[in-house]
KOLKEZA-559478 format. One record per residue (C-alpha): residue number from 0; x, y, z. Coordinates in nm, 2 decimals. Example, Ala and Ser with C-alpha at 12.3 -4.5 7.8 and 13.67 -1.06 7.14 Angstrom:
! residues 2
 seq      X      Y      Z
   0   1.23  -0.45   0.78
   1   1.37  -0.11   0.71
END
This chain:
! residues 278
 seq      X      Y      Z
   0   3.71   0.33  -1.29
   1   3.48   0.60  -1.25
   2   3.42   0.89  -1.45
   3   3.22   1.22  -1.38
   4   3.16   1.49  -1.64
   5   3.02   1.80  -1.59
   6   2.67   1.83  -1.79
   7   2.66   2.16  -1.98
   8   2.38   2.28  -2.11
   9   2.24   2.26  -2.46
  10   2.23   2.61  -2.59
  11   2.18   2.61  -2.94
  12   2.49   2.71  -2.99
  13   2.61   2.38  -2.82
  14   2.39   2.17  -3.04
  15   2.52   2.30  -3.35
  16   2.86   2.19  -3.18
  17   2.77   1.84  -3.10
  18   2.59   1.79  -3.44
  19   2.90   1.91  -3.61
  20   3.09   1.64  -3.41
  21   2.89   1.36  -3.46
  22   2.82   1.47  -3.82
  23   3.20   1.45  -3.85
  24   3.24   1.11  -3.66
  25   2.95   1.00  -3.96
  26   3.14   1.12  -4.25
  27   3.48   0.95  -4.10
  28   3.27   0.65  -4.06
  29   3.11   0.68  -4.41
  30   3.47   0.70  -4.62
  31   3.60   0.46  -4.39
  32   3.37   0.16  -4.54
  33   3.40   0.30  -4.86
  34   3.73   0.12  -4.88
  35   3.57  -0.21  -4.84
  36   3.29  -0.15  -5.09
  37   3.37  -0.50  -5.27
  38   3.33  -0.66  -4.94
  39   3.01  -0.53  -4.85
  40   2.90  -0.59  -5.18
  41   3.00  -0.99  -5.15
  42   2.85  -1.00  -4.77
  43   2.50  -0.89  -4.94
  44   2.50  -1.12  -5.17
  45   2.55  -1.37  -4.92
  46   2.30  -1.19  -4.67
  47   2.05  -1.25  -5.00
  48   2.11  -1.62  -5.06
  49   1.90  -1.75  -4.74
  50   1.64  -1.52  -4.84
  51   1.58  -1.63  -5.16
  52   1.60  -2.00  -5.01
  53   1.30  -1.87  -4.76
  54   1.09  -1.73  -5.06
  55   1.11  -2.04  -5.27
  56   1.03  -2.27  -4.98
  57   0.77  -2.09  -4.91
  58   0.59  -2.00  -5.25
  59   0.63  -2.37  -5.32
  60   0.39  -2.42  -5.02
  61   0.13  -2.15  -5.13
  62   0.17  -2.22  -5.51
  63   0.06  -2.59  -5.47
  64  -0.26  -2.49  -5.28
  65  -0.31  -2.23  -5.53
  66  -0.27  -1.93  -5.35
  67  -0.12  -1.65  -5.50
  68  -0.18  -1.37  -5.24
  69  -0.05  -1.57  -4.97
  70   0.26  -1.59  -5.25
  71   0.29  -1.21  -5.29
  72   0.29  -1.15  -4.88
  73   0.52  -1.40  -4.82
  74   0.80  -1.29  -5.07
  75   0.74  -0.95  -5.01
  76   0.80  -0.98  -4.64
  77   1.08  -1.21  -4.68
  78   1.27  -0.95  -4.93
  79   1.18  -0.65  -4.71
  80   1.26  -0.81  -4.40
  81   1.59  -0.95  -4.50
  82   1.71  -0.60  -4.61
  83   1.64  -0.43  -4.29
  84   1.79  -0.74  -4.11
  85   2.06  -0.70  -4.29
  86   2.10  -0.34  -4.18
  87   2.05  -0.38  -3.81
  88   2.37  -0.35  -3.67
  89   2.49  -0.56  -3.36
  90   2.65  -0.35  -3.10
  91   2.75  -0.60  -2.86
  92   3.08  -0.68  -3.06
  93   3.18  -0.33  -3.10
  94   3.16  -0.27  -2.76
  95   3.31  -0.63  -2.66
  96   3.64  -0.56  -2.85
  97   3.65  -0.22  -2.75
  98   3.62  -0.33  -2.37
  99   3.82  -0.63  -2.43
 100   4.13  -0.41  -2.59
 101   4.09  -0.12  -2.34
 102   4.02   0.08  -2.61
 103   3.70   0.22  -2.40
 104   3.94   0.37  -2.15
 105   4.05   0.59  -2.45
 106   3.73   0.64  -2.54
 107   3.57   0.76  -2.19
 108   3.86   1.02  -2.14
 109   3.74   1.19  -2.50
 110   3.54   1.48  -2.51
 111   3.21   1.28  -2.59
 112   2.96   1.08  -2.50
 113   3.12   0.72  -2.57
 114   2.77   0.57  -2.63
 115   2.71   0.82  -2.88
 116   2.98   0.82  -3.06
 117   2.94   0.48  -3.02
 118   2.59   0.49  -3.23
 119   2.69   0.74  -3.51
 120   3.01   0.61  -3.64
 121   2.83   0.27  -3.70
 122   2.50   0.51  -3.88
 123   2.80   0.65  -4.08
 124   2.96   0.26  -4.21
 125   2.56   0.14  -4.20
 126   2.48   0.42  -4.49
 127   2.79   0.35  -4.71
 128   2.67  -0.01  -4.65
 129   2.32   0.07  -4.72
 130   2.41   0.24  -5.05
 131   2.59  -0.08  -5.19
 132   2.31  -0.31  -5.09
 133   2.02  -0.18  -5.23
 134   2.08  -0.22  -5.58
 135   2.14  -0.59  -5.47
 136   1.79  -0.61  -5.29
 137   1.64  -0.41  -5.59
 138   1.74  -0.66  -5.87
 139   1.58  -0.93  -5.63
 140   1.29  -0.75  -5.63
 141   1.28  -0.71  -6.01
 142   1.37  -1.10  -6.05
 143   1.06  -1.16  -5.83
 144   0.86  -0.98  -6.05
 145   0.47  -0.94  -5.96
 146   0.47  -1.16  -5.63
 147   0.70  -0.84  -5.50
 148   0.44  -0.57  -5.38
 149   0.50  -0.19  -5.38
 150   0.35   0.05  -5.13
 151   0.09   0.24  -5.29
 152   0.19   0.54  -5.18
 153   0.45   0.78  -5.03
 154   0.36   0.82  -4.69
 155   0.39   0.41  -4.64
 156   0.71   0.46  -4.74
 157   0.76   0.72  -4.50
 158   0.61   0.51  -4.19
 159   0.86   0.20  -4.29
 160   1.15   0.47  -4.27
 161   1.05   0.60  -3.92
 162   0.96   0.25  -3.82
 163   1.33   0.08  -3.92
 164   1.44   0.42  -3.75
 165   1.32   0.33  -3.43
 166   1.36   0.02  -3.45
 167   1.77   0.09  -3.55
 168   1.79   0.27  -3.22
 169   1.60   0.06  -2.98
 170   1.78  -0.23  -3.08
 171   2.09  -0.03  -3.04
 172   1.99   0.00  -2.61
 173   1.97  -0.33  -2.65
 174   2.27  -0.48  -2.83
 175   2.50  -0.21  -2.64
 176   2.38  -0.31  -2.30
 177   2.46  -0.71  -2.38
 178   2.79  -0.55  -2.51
 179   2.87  -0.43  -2.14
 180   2.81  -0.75  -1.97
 181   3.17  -0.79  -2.11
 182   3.28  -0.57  -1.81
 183   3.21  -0.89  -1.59
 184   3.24  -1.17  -1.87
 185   3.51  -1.16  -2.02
 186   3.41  -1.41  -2.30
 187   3.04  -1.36  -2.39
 188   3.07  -1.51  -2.76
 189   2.90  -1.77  -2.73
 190   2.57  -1.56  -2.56
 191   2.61  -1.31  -2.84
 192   2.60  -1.54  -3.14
 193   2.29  -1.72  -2.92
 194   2.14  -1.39  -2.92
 195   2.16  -1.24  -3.24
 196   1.99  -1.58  -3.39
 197   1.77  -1.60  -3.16
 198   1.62  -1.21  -3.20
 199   1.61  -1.28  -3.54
 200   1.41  -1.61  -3.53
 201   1.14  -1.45  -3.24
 202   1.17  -1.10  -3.43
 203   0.98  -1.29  -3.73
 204   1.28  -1.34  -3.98
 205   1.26  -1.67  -4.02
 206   0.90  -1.78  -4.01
 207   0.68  -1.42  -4.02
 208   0.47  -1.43  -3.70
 209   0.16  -1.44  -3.86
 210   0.20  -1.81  -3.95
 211   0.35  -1.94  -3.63
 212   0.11  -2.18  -3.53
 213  -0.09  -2.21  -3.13
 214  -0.12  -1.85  -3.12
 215   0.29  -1.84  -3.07
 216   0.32  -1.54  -3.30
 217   0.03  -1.35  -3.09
 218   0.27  -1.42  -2.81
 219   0.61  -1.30  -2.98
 220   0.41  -0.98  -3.13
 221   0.44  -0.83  -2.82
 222   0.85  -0.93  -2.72
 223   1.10  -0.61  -2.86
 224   1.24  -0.84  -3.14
 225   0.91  -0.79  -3.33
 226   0.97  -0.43  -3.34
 227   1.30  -0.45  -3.46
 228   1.27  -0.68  -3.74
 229   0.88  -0.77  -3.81
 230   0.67  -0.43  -3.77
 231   0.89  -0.24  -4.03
 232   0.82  -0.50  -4.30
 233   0.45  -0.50  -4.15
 234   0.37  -0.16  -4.28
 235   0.53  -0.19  -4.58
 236   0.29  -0.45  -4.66
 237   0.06  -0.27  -4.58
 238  -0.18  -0.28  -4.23
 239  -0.46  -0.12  -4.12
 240  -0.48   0.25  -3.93
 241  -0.54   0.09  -3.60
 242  -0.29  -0.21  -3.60
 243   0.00   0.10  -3.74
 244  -0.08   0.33  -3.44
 245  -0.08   0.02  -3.23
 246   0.25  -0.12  -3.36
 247   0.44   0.22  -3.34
 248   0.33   0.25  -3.00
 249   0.42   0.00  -2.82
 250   0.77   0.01  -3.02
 251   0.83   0.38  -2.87
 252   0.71   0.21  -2.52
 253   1.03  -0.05  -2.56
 254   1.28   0.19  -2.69
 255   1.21   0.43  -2.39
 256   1.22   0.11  -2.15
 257   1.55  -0.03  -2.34
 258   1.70   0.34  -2.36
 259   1.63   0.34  -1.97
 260   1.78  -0.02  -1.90
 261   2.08   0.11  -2.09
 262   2.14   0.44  -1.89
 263   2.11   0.21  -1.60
 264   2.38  -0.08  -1.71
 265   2.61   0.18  -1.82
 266   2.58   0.35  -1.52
 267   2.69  -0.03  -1.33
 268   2.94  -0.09  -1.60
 269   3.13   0.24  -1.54
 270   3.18   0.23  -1.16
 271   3.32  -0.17  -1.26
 272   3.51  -0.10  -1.59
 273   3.90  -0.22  -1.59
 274   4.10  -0.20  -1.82
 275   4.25  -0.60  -1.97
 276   4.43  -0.46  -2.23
 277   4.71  -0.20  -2.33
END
């Protein structure tokens, strides 16, 4: 199946049109997951229980050689880390299901980008999602008491927002390109599940890549998994001017090199698309 649309051109006019339509797809989104508030609720409480697990492992390590700074980094970057895990979302089974049901075929023959629309209606569930899990995060926080370290000021908060931003849509190329290997796999499970621990793990959430031993983590800094789950939690910590213009650098060179990989897959998925279902 292929599909050509006709590019218009962006007069501002036609970019308050396509922000009212994507804001709209956002809201839809938004009070859709409001209606399973008590289930995001329960799922972050779950997403919190392996954290925790991490931080006491951990501090038991660095309390028993009497090291409380190494204490305070790791629980900070274990809390902060598991939060903006926890909001990553994993476009590969949206757009699995979607090809899987023919529901794409629906979606390609609407007047919008599918990819796009793709991306905001997930921002609009992720923000109701967001709003019900930081209170959770935030009483961890508070239980953890002095080894949990604030950024001193406002403008680190401001670079860990831009850096989860970017990070949220470079690991969106990502996710949604695996998602349309399901145009010739019809059941890539088993690869997704592999994945999504795996970017974890080499993205730092399970053992931060400063303490990987033989250099490994030097190695892994430089993979795109770092930049989705590791740098964010980096700066928020706190690092110096150089490694922050470093780190946001080479996270802009992966999302333009994902965002082009992704123009190119869809492009091959398109011209192979059929339809299983419906």
């Amino acid at each position: 199946m292929l599909v050509n649309k006709k590019i218009e051109p962006l007069t501002p006019g036609r970019w308050r049109f396509v922000f009212r339509r994507y804001w709209t797809l956002c809201k839809v989104a938004f009070q859709e997951r409001m209606e399973y508030r008590w289930n995001v609720l329960f799922y972050s409480m779950l997403a919190l229980l392996p954290v925790m697990v991490g931080i006491y492992l951990w501090t038991t390590i660095f309390n028993s050689r009497n090291d409380p700074q190494a204490v305070k980094y790791i629980t900070t970057y274990y809390l902060v880390a598991g939060f903006l895990g926890w909001r990553i979302a994993q476009y590969q089974w949206t757009i699995m299901f979607e090809i899987r049901e023919g529901r794409m075929a629906t979606g390609l023959l609407r007047p919008m980008s599918y990819p796009a629309k793709t991306f905001w209606f997930e921002v609009g569930g992720r923000t109701w999602s967001t709003i019900i899990t930081i209170p959770v995060f935030v009483l961890a926080a508070v239980f953890l008491g002095e080894n949990f370290k604030l950024p001193e000021n406002g403008w680190t908060w401001a670079l860990v927002l831009l850096s989860f931003m970017l990070a949220y849509v470079l690991n969106f190329f990502i996710t949604a390109s695996l998602g349309l290997l399901t145009v010739w796999q019809n059941q890539p499970e088993g690869f997704f599940a592999l994945y999504g621990f795996g970017s974890g793990a080499l993205g730092g959430t399970m053992v931060p890549l400063a303490l990987m031993p033989g250099g490994i983590g030097d190695i892994l800094q430089w993979l795109p998994f770092a930049y989705i789950y590791s740098l964010p939690a980096r700066i928020f910590l706190g690092i110096s001017a150089e490694q922050l213009v470093q780190g946001l650098a080479v996270q802009v060179v992966w999302l333009v090199i994902a965002a082009l990989f992704f123009k190119w897959m869809w492009r091959k998925a398109i011209q192979g698309f059929e339809v299983y279902e419906g």
